[in-house]
N, C-alpha and C positions, 0 to 999 in steps of 0.2 A: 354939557351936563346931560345926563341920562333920564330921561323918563322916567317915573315911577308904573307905567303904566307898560315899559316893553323887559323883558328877560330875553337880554342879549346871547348870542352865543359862544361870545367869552366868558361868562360864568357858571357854564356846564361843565363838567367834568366829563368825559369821555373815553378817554384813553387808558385801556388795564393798566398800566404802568404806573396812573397818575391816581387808581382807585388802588392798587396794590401798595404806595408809595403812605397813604392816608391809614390804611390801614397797618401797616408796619413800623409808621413812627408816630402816629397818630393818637389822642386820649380817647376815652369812649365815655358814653353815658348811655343808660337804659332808662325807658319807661313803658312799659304795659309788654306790648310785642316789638316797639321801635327800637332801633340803636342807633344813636349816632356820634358818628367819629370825626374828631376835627386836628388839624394841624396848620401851621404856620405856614404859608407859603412862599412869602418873599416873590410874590409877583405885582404885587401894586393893587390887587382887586381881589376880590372874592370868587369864590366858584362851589358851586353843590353840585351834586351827583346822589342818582339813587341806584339803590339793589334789591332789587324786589324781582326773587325767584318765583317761576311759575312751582315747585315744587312746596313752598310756601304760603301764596295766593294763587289758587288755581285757573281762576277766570283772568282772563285776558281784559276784560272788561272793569273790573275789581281793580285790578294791578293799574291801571290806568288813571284811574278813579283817585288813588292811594297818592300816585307820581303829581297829578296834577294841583288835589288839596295841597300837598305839602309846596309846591310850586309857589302857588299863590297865599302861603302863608309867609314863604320867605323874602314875596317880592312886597308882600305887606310891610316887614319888620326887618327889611333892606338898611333904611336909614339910618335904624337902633342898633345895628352888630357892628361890632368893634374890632377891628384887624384886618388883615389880609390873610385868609384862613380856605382852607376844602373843607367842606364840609361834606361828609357820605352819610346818607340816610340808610339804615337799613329794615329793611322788613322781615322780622322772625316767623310772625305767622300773622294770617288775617286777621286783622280786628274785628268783623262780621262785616255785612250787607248794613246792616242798621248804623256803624258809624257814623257820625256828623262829621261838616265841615270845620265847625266847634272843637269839635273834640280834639281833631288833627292838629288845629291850631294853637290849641291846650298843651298838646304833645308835642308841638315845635317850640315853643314859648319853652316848657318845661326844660326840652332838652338843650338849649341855647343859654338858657343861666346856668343850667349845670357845669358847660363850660366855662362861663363866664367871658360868653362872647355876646351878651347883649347889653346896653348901657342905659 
């Protein structure tokens, strides 16, 4: 059994192929500046992956910031998603500096019933 406390790296997504593959057959949902695209995978486990342009979010620092909140929002609410699903986050534009961790988490929660991949 897996920790709730490590984010393996079986559940990354990494490979263009496998972020092109989510986004070409994959659902979407919006909230604020986020998008997220989910699809079925048929591999036994889950996987996320993000896409946060620096043309988008400029600072490097920011972009970081953005990958990580939403990281440990997913390993929060790990237990509650239903499927074996990729999940791609994307980022349209900065939400600001002022952001909360709150907020991200608002905006994962949000985007994960939209799918109706949380239970």
């Amino acid at each position: 059994m897996i920790s709730d406390e490590k984010f393996p790296a079986g559940e990354h997504i990494l490979k263009t192929k496998d972020f092109r593959e989510v986004y070409r057959n994959g659902r979407s949902v919006r909230r604020e500046s986020f998008l997220m695209y989910c699809r079925p995978n048929g591999l036994g486990r889950r996987r996320i992956g993000f896409s946060i342009s620096s043309r988008s979010v400029k600072r490097a620092v920011r972009r970081n910031r953005i990958r990580r909140c939403f990281k440990e929002a997913y390993r929060k609410a790990r237990r509650r998603l239903v499927g074996d699903v990729d999940i791609v986050i994307v980022v349209k534009r900065d939400p600001g500096k002022n952001y909360t961790y709150d907020q991200y988490e608002k905006a994962f929660w949000h985007l994960t019933k939209g799918h109706g991949i949380l239970s």
